[in-house]
C-alpha positions as CSV (number, residue, x, y, z in Angstrom):
1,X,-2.6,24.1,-36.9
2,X,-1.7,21.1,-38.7
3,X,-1.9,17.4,-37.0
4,X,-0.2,14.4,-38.4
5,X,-2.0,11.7,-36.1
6,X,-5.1,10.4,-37.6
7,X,-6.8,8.9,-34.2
8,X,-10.2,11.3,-33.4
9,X,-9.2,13.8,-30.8
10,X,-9.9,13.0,-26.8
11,X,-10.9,16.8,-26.4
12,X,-9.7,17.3,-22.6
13,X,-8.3,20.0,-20.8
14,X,-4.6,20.3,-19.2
15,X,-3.6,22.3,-16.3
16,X,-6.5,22.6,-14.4
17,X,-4.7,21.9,-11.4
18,X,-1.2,22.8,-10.7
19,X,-0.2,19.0,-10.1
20,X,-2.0,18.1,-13.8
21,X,1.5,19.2,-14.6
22,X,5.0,17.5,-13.8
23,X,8.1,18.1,-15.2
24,X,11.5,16.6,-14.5
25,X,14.7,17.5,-16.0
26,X,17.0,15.0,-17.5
27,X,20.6,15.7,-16.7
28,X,23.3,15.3,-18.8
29,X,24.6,12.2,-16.9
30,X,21.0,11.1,-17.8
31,X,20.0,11.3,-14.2
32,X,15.9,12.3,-13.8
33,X,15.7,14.2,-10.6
34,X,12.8,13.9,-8.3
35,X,9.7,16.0,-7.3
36,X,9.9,16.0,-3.9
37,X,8.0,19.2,-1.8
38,X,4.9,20.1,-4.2
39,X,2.2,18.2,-5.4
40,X,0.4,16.8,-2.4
41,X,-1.1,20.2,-0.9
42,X,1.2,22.5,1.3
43,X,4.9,22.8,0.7
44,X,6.8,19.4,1.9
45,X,10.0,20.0,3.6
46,X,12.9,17.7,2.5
47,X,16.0,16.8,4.1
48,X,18.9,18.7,3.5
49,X,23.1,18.7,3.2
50,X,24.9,21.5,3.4
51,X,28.4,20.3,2.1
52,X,31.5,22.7,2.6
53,X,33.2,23.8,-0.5
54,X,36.6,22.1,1.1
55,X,39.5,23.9,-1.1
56,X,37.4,27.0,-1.9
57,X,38.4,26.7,-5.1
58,X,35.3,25.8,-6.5
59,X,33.2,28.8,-7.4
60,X,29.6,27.4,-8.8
61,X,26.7,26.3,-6.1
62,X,25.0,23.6,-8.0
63,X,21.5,23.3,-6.6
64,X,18.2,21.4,-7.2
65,X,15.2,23.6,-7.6
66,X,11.9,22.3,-7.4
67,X,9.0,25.2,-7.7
68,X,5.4,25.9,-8.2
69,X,4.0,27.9,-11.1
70,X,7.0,29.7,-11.8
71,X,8.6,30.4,-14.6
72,X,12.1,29.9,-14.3
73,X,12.7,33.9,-14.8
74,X,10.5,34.4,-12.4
75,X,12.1,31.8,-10.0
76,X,16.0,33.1,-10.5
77,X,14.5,36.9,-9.8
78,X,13.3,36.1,-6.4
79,X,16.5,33.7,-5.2
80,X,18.7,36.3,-6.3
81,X,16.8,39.0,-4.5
82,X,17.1,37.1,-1.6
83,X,20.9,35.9,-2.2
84,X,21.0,39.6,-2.5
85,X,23.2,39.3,-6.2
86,X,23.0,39.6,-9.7
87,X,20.5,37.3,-11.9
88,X,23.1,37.1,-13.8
89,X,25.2,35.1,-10.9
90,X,22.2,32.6,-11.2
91,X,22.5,30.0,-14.3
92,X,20.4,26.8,-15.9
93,X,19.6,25.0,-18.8
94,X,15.9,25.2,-19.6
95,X,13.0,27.7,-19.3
96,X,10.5,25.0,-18.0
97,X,6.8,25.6,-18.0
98,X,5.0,28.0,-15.7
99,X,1.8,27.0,-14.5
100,X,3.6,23.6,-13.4
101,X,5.0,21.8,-10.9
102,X,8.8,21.7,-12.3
103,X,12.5,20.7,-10.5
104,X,15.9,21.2,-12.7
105,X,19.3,22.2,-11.4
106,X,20.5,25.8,-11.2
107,X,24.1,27.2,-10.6
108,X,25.2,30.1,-8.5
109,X,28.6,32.1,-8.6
110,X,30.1,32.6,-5.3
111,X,27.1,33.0,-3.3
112,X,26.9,33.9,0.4
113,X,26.8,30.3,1.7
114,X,24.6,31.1,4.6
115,X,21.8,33.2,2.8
116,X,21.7,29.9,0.7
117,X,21.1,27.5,3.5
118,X,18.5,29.3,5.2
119,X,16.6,30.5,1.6
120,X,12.7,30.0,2.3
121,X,9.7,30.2,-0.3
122,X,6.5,29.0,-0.1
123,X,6.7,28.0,-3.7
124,X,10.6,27.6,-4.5
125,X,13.0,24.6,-2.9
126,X,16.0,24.9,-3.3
127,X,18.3,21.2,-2.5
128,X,21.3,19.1,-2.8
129,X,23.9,21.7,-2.8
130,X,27.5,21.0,-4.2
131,X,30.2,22.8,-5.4
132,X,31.7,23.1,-8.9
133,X,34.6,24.6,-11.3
134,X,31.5,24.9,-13.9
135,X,28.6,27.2,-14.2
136,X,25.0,26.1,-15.7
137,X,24.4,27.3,-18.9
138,X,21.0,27.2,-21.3
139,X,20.8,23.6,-23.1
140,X,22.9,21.8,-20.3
141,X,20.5,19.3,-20.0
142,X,19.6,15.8,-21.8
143,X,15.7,16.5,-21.8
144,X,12.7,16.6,-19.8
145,X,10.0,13.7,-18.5
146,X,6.7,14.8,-18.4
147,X,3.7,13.2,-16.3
148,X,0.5,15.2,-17.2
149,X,-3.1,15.0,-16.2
150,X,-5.9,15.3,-18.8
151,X,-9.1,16.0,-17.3
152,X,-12.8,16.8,-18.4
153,X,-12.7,14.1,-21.2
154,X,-16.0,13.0,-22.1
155,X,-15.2,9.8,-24.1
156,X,-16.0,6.4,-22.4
157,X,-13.2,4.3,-20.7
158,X,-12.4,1.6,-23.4
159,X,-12.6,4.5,-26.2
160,X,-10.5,6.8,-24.6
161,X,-8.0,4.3,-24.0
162,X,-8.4,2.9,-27.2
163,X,-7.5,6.7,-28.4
164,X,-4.6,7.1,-26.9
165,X,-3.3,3.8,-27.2
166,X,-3.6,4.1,-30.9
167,X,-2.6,7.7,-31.0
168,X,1.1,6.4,-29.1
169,X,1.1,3.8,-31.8
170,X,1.4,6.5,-34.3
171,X,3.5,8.6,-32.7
172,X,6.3,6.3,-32.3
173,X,7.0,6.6,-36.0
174,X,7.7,10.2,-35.1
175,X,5.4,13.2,-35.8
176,X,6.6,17.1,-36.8
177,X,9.1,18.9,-34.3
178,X,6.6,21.7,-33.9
179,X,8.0,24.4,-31.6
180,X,5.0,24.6,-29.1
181,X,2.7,27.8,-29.1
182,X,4.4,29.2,-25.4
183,X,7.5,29.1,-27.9
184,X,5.5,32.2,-29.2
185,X,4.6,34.2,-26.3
186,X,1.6,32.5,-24.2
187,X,-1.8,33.9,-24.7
188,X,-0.5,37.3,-26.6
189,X,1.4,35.2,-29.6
190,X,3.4,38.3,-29.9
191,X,6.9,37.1,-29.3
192,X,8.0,36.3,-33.3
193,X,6.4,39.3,-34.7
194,X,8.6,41.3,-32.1
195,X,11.5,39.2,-33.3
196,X,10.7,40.2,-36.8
197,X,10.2,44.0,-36.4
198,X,14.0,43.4,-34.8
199,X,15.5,41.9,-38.0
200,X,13.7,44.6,-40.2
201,X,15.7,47.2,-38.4
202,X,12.3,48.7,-36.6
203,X,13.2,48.8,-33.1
204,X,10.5,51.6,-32.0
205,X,7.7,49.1,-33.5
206,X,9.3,46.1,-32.2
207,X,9.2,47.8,-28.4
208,X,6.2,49.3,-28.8
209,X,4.5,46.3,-30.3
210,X,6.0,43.9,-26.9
211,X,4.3,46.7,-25.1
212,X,0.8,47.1,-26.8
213,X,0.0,44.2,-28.3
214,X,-3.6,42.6,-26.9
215,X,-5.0,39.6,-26.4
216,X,-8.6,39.1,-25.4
217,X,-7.9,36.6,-22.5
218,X,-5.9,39.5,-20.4
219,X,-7.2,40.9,-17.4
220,X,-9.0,44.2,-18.5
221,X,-6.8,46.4,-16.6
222,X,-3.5,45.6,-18.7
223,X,-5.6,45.2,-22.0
224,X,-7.0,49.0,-21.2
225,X,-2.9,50.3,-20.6
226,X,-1.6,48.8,-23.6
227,X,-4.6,50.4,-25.4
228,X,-3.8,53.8,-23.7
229,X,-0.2,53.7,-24.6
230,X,-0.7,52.8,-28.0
231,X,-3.3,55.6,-28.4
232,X,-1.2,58.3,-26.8
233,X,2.4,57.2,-26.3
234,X,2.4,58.7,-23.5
235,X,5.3,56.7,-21.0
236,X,5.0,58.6,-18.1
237,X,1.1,57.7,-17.9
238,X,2.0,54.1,-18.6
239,X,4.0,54.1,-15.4
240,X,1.1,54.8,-13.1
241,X,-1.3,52.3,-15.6
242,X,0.8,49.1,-16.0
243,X,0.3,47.0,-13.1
244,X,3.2,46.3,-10.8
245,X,3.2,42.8,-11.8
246,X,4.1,43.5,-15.7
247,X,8.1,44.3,-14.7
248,X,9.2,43.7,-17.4
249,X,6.8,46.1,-19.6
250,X,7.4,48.6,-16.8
251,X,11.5,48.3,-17.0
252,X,11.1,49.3,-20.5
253,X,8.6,52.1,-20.0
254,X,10.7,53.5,-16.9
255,X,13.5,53.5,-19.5
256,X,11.5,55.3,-21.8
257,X,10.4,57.9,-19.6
258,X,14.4,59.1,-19.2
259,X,14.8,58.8,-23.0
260,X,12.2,58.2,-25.1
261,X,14.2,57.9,-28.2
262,X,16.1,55.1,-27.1
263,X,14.2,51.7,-28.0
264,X,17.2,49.3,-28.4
265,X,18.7,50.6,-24.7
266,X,15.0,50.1,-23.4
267,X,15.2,46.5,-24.4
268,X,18.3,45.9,-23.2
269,X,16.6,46.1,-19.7
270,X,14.8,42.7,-20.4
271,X,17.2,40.0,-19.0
272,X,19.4,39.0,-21.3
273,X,18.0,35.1,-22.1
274,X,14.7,37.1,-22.6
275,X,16.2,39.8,-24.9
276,X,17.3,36.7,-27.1
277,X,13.7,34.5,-26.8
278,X,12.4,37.3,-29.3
279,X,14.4,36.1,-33.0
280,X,14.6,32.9,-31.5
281,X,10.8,32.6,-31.8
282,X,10.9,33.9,-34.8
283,X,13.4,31.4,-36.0
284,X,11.0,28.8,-34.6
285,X,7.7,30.4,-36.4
286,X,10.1,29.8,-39.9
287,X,10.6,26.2,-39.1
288,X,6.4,25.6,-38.4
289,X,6.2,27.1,-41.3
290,X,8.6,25.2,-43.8
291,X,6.6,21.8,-41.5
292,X,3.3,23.0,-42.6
293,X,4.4,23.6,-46.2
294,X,5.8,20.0,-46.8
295,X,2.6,18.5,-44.8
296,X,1.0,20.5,-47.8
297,X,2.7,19.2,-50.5
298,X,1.9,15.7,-49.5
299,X,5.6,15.0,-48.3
300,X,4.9,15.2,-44.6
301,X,8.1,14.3,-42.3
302,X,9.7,11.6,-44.8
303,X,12.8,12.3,-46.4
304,X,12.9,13.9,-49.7
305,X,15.5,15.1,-52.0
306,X,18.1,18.1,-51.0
307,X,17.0,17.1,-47.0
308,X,20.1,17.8,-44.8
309,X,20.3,14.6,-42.3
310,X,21.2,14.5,-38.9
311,X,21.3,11.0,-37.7
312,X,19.8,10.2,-40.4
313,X,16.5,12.4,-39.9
314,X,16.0,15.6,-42.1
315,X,16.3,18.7,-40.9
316,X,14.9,22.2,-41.3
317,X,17.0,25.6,-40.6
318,X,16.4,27.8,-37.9
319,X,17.6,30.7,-40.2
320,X,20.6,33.2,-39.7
321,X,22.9,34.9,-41.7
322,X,25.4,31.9,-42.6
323,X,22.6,29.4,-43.3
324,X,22.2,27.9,-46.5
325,X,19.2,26.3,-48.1
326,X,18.8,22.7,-49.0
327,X,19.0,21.3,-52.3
328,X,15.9,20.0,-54.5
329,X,12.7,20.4,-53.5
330,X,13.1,20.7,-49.9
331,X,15.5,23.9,-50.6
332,X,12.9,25.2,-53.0
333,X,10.0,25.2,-49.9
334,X,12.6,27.3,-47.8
335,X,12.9,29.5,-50.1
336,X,9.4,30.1,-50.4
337,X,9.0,30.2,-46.9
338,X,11.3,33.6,-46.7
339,X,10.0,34.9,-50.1
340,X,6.4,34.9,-47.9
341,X,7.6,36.3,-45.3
342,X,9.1,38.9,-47.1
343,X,12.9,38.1,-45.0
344,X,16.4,38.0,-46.4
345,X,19.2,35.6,-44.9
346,X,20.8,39.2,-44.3
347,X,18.8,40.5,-41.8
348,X,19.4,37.9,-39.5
349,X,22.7,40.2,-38.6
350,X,20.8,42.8,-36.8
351,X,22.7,46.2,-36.5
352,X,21.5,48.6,-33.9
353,X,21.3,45.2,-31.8
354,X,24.0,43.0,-32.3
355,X,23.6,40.9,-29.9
356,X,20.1,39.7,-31.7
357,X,21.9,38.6,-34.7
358,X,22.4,35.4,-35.0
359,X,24.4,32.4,-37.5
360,X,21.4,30.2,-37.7
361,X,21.6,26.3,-37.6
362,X,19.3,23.3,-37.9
363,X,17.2,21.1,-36.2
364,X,15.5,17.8,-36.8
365,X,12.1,17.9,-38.2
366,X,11.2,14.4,-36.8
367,X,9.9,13.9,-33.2
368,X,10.1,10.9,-31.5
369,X,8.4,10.9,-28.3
370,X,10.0,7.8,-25.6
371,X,9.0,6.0,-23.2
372,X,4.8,7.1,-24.2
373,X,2.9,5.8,-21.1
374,X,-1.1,5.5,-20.5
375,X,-0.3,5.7,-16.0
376,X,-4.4,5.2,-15.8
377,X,-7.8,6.5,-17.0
378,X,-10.7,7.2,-13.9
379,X,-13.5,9.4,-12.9
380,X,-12.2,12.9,-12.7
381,X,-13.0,14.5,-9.2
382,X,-13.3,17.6,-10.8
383,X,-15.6,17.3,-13.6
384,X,-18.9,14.8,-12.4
385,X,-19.6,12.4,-14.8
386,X,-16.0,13.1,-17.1
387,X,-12.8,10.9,-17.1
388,X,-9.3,11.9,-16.5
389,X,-6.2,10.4,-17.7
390,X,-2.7,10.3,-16.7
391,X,0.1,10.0,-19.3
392,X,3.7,10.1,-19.3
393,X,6.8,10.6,-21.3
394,X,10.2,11.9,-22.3
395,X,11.4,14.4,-24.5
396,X,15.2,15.4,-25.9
397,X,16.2,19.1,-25.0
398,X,14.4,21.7,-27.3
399,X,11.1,19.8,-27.9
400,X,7.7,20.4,-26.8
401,X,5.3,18.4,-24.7
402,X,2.5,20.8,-26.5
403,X,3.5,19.1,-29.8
404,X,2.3,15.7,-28.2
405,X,-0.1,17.0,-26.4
406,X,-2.0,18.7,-29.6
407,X,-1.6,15.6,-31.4
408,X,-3.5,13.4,-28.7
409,X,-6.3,16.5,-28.4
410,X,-6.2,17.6,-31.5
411,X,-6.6,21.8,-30.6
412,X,-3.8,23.7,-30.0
413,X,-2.7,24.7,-26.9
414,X,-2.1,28.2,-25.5
C-alpha cells in the first residue's frame, strides 16, 4: 500500500475496544446526531417520543439508530424481524463500520407503530421517531465524524504528539481518496475479484469463489467448509458444514441445493445493496489502482494534463460502460490500468445480471480530511507501559476513515 504522508508511523492498534470506535452521521441538514446508549458499559436507556403520524398521510418512520458492532445489514435484518416486514421496508444512507459503536437515521414504510415503540435490543436503539412523505435511500447523508482511540503506541508523549501533529499538518493539503480495505471485503479481500468474475460473464466462479475463498484469520471451522466445498462441490454437505452464522453463504448454498445450475438466481438471494457492493468494489480496486500508478509516475494527487475537475480537484473514474477516459497523460494511465487488468469499458454492462451493470462515473482523487483533532494522548489502561491517543475528524460521504487512519500508522488496515 502506498502512503503519501512522510511523518514516521505511530504504529498503534484501533478497535481494541468497542468504544475505540465512534461514528456519527452527518445529515443532510448538516445536523451530527449524538451517541447516546453505548459506550459507557451496559446499554443506557434514553428518553423517548412517540409522535402520532397526525393525517396518516405520511408513510416513512424516520428513526435514529444507534448500535453496537453491527453492521448495518446486520442491524436492518433483526428490526425487521422484529417489525415482522420486509428488509426491504427498512432504508438508510450508509453501511457504517461493524466492530463500532455507530448511530445514523433509518426509514421504515408503513410500519406497525406499536411493534416500533416497544422494539428492544441489547445492542440496537432505535429513537426520535417522526413521520415523512420520503424514504431513506444509500448516500442520503452529508458525511460521517469519527472519534477513534489508538492504543498500544509505544512512542513517548511529546513524539507521539509531535507525529500526529505533523502528520494533520500534511494532511490538510489533501492526501489520495483511497477506498478503505473493508471496501474490499474485511479479512477475506474477496469482494472485487467476485465483482470481476461478474463482468467477465463467469457467474459459477464468481459464486463459488464468494463461497470458498480463505483467509487465514477465519475461525477453522468455516476455513475447513469452504475448503470442503471447493474440493467436492458438494451443496448439500455445505448445508450441514457452514455455520449458522454465515447466512448469507448459506442462502446461496440452500439455493444451490434446489438448482445447482442456477448461479445468478443464487446471488440474487444476497440483499439487494449487497448484490451491488460486489462491481462496486471492483470499481473502487480500479480507482486505487489508477492512485497508485500516478504516485508512481511521480505526479501524486496534483493536477496534470487531460485531469477531469470537480471543484476544481481531479478526478479518477469509477468505470462503466458510458465512461470515457481523460485526456493526456492522465487518460493514458487509465488506460493502462484496464489494459492490466485485462477489462473492457464493455463489460461493465453485465448480461446474465443486469442489475450489476453499471454507467460508471467519477470521483475526486483528493481527500481532505476537516476538522483533524489530537482530543488527548495518556497511559493506555490496556497495554502497561504504552500510550493511547484519541483523535477526531470528519469525512464527506464515500470516504474512508481507514485512508486517514493508514496514513497516521502507516500499515494498512483490515
Amino acid at each position: 500500500m502506498e502512503f503519501y504522508t512522510k511523518t514516521p508511523p505511530i504504529d498503534g492498534e484501533i478497535k481494541r475496544k468497542m468504544s475505540d470506535f465512534l461514528v456519527r452521521e452527518i445529515t443532510l441538514d448538516g445536523t451530527m446526531l449524538e451517541i447516546k446508549c453505548f459506550g459507557a458499559g451496559d446499554k443506557k436507556e434514553t428518553e423517548k417520543e412517540w409522535p402520532q403520524n397526525a393525517d396518516e398521510k405520511k408513510e416513512h418512520l424516520i428513526l435514529t439508530m444507534e448500535k453496537f458492532n453491527y453492521d448495518a445489514n446486520n442491524a436492518v435484518r433483526i428490526i425487521a424481524r422484529v417489525l415482522q416486514v420486509s428488509n426491504k421496508r427498512i432504508g438508510f444512507a450508509g453501511m457504517k463500520d461493524k466492530r463500532a459503536i455507530t448511530v445514523q437515521k433509518i426509514s421504515v414504510w408503513k410500519p406497525d407503530y406499536e411493534k416500533v415503540k416497544t422494539f428492544n435490543s441489547r445492542y440496537i436503539d432505535l429513537r426520535d421517531a417522526q413521520w415523512s412523505n420520503t424514504r431513506i435511500e444509500l448516500g442520503d447523508l452529508k458525511g460521517n465524524a469519527f472519534e477513534i482511540t489508538i492504543r498500544n503506541i509505544s512512542l513517548e508523549k511529546m513524539e507521539l504528539e509531535k507525529t500526529i501533529k505533523n502528520c494533520f499538518d500534511e494532511m490538510q493539503n489533501g492526501i489520495p481518496n483511497f477506498f478503505g480495505s473493508q471496501r474490499f471485503g474485511g479479512i477475506r479481500q474477496i469482494t472485487h475479484r467476485v465483482g470481476k468474475e461478474f463482468l467477465k460473464g463467469n457467474t459459477e466462479n464468481a459464486v463459488m469463489l464468494y463461497l470458498t475463498g480463505l483467509s487465514a484469520q477465519e475461525e477453522e471451522e468455516i476455513k475447513t467448509a469452504r475448503q470442503n466445498l471447493a474440493r467436492t462441490g458438494d451443496f448439500s454437505s455445505a448445508t450441514h458444514e457452514f455455520p449458522v452464522k454465515y447466512r448469507f453463504e448459506r442462502s446461496i448454498i440452500h439455493h444451490l441445493c434446489k438448482y445447482p445450475k442456477d448461479f445468478a438466481g443464487a446471488f440474487r438471494k444476497l440483499p439487494k445493496n449487497l448484490v451491488y457492493m460486489f462491481v462496486h468494489a471492483y470499481q473502487s480496486h480500479l480507482f486505487n489502482r489508477i492512485i497508485v500508478e500516478r504516485i508512481k509516475q511521480g505526479f501524486g494527487v496534483a493536477e496534470i494534463k487531460g485531469d477531469v475537475l470537480e471543484d476544481g480537484v481531479p478526478t479518477v473514474p469509477l468505470f462503466g460502460f458510458n465512461s470515457e477516459f481523460s485526456g493526456g497523460k492522465s487518460g493514458e494511465i487509465e488506460k493502462k490500468i484496464l489494459k492490466d487488468e485485462g477489462i473492457e469499458l464493455s463489460e461493465f454492462k453485465v448480461k446474465e445480471m443486469p442489475e450489476l451493470s453499471s454507467k460508471g462515473s467519477r470521483k475526486k482523487m483528493v481527500l481532505h480530511p476537516k476538522n483533524l483533532k489530537l482530543a488527548k494522548t495518556g497511559p493506555d489502561e490496556m497495554y502497561e507501559g504504552r500510550l493511547k491517543a484519541v483523535i477526531s475528524f470528519e469525512l464527506n460521504k464515500g470516504n474512508y476513515a481507514t485512508t486517514v487512519l493508514c496514513e497516521l500508522l502507516k500499515k494498512e488496515i483490515l
